[in-house]
TORDO-547899 format. One record per residue (C-alpha): y negated, x negated, z negated; chain; residue number from 1; residue in three letters. Coordinates in steps of 0.02 Angstrom, whole numbers, plus 50000, padded with zeros to 5 digits. Last residue first. Layout:
# TORDO-547899
+-------+-------+-------+-------+------+------+
:     y :     x :     z : chain : resi : resn :
+-------+-------+-------+-------+------+------+
:     Y :     X :     Z :     A :  NUM :  ALA :
...
+-------+-------+-------+-------+------+------+
This chain:
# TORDO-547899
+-------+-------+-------+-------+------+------+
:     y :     x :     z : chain : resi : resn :
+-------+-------+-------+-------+------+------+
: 50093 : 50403 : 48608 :     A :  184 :  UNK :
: 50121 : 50212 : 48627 :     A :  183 :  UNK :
: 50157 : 50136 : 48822 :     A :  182 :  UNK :
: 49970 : 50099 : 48858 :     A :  181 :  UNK :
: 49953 : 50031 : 48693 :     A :  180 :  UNK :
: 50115 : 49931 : 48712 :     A :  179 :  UNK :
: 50065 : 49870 : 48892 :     A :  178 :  UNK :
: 49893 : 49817 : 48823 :     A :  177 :  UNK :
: 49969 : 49714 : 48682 :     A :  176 :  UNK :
: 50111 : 49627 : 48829 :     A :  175 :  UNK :
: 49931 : 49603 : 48936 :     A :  174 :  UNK :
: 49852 : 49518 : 48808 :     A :  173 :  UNK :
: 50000 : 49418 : 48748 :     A :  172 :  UNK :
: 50014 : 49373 : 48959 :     A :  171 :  UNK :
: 49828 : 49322 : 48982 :     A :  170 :  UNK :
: 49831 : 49204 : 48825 :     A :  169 :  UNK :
: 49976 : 49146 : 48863 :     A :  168 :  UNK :
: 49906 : 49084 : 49047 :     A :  167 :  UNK :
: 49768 : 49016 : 48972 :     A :  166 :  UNK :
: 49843 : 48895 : 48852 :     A :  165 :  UNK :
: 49965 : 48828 : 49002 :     A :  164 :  UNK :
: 49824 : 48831 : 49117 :     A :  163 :  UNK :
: 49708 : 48761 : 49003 :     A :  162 :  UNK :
: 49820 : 48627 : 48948 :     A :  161 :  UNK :
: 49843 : 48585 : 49137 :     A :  160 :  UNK :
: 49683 : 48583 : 49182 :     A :  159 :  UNK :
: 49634 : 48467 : 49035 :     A :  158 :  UNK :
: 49798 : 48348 : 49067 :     A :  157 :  UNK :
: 49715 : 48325 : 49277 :     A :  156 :  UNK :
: 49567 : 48272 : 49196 :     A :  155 :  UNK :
: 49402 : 48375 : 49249 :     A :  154 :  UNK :
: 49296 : 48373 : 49408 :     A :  153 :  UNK :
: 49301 : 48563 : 49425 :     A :  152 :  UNK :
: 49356 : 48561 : 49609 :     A :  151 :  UNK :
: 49441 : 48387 : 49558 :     A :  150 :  UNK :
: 49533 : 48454 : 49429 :     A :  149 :  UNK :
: 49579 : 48622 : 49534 :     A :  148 :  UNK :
: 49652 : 48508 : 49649 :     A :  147 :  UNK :
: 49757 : 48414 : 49559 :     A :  146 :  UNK :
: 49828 : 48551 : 49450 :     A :  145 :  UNK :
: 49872 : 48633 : 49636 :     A :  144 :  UNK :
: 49773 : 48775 : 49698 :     A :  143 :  UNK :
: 49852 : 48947 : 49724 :     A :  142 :  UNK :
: 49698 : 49037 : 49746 :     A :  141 :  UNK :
: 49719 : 49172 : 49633 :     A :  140 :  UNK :
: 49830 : 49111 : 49513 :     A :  139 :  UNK :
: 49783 : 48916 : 49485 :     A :  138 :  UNK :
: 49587 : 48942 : 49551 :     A :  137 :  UNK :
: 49591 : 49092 : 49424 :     A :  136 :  UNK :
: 49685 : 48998 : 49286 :     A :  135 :  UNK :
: 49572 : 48860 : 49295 :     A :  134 :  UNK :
: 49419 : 48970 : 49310 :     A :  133 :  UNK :
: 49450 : 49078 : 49144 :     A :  132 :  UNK :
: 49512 : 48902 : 49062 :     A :  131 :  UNK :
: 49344 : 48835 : 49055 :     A :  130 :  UNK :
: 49240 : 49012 : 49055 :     A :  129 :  UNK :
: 49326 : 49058 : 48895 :     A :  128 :  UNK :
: 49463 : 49196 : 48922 :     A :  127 :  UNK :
: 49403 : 49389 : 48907 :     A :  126 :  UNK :
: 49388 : 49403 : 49077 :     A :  125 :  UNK :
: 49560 : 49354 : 49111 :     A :  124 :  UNK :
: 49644 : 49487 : 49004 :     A :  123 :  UNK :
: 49528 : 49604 : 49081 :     A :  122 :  UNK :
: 49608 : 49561 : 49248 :     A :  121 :  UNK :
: 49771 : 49544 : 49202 :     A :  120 :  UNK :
: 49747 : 49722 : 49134 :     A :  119 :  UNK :
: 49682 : 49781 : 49285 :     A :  118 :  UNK :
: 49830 : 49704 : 49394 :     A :  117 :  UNK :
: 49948 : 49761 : 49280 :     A :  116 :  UNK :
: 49903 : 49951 : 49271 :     A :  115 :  UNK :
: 49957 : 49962 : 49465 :     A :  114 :  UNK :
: 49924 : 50133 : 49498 :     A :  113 :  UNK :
: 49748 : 50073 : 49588 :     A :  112 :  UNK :
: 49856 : 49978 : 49701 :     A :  111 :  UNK :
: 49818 : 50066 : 49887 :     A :  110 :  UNK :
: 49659 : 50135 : 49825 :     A :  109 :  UNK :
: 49621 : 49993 : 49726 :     A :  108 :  UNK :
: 49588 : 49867 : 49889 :     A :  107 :  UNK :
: 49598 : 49699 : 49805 :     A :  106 :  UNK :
: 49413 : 49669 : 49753 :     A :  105 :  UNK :
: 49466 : 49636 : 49577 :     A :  104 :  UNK :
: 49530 : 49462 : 49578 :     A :  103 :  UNK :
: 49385 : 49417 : 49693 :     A :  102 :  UNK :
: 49257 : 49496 : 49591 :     A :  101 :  UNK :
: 49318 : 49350 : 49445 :     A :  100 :  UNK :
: 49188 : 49230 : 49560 :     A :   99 :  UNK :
: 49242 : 49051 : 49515 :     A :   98 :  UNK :
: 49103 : 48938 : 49496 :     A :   97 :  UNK :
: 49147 : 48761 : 49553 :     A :   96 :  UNK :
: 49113 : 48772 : 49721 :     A :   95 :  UNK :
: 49087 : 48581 : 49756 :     A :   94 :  UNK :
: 49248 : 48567 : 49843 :     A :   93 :  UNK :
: 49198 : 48689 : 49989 :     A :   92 :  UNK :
: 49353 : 48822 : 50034 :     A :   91 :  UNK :
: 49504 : 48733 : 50071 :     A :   90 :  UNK :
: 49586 : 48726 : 50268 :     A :   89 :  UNK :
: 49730 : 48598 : 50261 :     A :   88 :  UNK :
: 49810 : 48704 : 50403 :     A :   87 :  UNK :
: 49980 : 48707 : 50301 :     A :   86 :  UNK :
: 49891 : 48750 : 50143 :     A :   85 :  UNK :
: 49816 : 48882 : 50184 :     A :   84 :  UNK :
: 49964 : 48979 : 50288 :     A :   83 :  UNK :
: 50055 : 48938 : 50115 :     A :   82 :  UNK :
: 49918 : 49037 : 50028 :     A :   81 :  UNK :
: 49915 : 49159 : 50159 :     A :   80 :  UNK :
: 50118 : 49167 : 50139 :     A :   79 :  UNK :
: 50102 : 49176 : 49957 :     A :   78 :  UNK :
: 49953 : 49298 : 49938 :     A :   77 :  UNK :
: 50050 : 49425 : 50060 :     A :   76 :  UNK :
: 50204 : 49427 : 49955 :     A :   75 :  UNK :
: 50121 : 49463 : 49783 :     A :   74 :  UNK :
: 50002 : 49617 : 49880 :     A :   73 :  UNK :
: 50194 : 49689 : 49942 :     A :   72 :  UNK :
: 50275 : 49656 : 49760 :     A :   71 :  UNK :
: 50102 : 49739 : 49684 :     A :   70 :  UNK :
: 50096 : 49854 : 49814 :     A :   69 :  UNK :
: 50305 : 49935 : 49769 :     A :   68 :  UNK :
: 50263 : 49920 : 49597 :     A :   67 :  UNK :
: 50356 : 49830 : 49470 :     A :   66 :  UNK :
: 50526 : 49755 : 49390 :     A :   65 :  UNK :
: 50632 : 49896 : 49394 :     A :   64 :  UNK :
: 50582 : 49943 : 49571 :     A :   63 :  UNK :
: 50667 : 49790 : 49634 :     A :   62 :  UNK :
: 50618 : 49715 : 49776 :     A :   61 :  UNK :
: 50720 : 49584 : 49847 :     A :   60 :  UNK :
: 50785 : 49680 : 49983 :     A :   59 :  UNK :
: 50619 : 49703 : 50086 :     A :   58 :  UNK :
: 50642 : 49513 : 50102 :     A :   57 :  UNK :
: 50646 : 49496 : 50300 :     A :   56 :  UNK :
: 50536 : 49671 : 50328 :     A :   55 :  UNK :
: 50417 : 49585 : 50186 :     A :   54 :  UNK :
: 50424 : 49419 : 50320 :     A :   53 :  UNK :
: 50378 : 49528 : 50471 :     A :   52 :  UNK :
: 50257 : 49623 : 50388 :     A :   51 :  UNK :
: 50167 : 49440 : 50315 :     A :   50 :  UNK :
: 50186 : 49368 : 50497 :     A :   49 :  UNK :
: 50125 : 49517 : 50581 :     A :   48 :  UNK :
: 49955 : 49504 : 50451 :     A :   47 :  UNK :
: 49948 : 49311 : 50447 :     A :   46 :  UNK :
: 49911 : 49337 : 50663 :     A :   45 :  UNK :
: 49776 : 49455 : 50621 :     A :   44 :  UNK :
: 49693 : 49352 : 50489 :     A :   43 :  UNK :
: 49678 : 49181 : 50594 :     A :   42 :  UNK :
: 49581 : 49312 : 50747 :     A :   41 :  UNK :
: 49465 : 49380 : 50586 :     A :   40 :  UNK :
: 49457 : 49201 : 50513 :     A :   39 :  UNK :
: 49377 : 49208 : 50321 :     A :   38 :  UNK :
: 49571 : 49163 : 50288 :     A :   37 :  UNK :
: 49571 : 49205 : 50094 :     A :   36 :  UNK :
: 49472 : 49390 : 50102 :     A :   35 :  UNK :
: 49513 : 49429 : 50280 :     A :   34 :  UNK :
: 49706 : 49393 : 50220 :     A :   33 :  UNK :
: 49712 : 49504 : 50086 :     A :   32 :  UNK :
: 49599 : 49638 : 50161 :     A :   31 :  UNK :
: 49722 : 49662 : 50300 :     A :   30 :  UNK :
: 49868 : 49654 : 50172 :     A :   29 :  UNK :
: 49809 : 49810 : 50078 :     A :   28 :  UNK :
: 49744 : 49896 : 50247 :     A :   27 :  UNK :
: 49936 : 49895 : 50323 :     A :   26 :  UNK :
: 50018 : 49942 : 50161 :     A :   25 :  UNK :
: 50076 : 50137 : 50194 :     A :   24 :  UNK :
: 50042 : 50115 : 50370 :     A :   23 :  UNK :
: 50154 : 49961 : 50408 :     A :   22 :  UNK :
: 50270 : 50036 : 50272 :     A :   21 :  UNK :
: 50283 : 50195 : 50378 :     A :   20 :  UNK :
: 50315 : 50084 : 50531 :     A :   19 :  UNK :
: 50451 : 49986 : 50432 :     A :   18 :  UNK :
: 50523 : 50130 : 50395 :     A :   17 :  UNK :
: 50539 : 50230 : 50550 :     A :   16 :  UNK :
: 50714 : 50159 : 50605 :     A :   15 :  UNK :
: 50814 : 50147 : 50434 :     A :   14 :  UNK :
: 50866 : 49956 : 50423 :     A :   13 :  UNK :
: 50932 : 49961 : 50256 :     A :   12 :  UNK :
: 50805 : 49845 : 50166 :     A :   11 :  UNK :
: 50662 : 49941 : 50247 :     A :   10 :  UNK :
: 50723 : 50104 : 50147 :     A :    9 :  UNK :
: 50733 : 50018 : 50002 :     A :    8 :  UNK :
: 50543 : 49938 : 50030 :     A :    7 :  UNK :
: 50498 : 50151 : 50048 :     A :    6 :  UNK :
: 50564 : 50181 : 49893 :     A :    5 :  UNK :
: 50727 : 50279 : 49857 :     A :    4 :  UNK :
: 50714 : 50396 : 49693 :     A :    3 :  UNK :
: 50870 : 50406 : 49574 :     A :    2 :  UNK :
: 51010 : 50477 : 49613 :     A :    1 :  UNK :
+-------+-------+-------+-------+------+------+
């Protein structure tokens, strides 16, 4: 039998599993939601709700398809992005310079296994600056086309060519560094 993960063990109700994923994830969530909610008391409450929403869907994950963190960091961004959303709260509209820091300041410690994450990262550096920050306010932030071409004050069709464009991009680079990870 193959090895159980600690999201498995969630899944099937064992007591001391959701603590242990509480302190097996805990800081990788907490510096999620500092990083997007800027509100230390706003943070804390996203936290419970993101651990009580992973212990809700701990049975989607599927080992085959990823990391344990990257499933756990993927959660977390959607429900602080949806937390976003639903208070209206954006981050100034003239900020057109997208820091790539932010895609790399997860906390590596807890996801430094993931190889995905850095070669999404280096995939996205080496896109041109237009469609670099239109996939980064698209994937990262979770903006809409709409809002990401009035954050960059470009046609709603431009965004979404450079999304589409950029998004191949990232994913060929990432399927060539996969194979040279993966070659002997």
């Amino acid at each position: 039998m193959g090895e159980t993960y600690l999201l498995q063990r969630v899944a099937r109700g064992e007591s001391a599993a959701m603590q242990a994923c509480v302190e097996q994830y805990g800081n990788l969530v907490w510096s999620l939601a500092r990083r997007l909610l800027k509100n230390q008391a706003d943070a804390e409450d996203a936290v419970q709700e993101i651990f009580i929403n992973l212990w809700e869907n701990a049975a989607r994950y599927d080992p085959r398809l990823g990391k344990e963190a990257t499933f756990v960091a993927l959660l977390a961004r959607r429900r602080l992005i949806e937390r976003l959303r639903a208070r209206g709260r954006r981050e100034d509209k003239h900020e057109a310079d997208y820091d790539l820091s932010r895609l790399e300041s997860f906390d590596h410690r807890r996801i430094e296994a993931s190889s995905d994450v850095r070669r999404a990262a280096v995939a996205l550096e080496g896109l041109p600056t237009d469609k670099r920050k239109v996939v980064a306010l698209s994937v990262v932030e979770g903006m809409t086309q709409s809002e990401i071409a009035d954050r960059l004050s470009m046609p709603v069709g431009t965004v979404k060519s450079h999304l589409r464009r950029g998004l191949a991009a990232v994913r060929d680079a990432m399927k060539r560094g996969a194979r040279r990870e993966a070659a002997p």
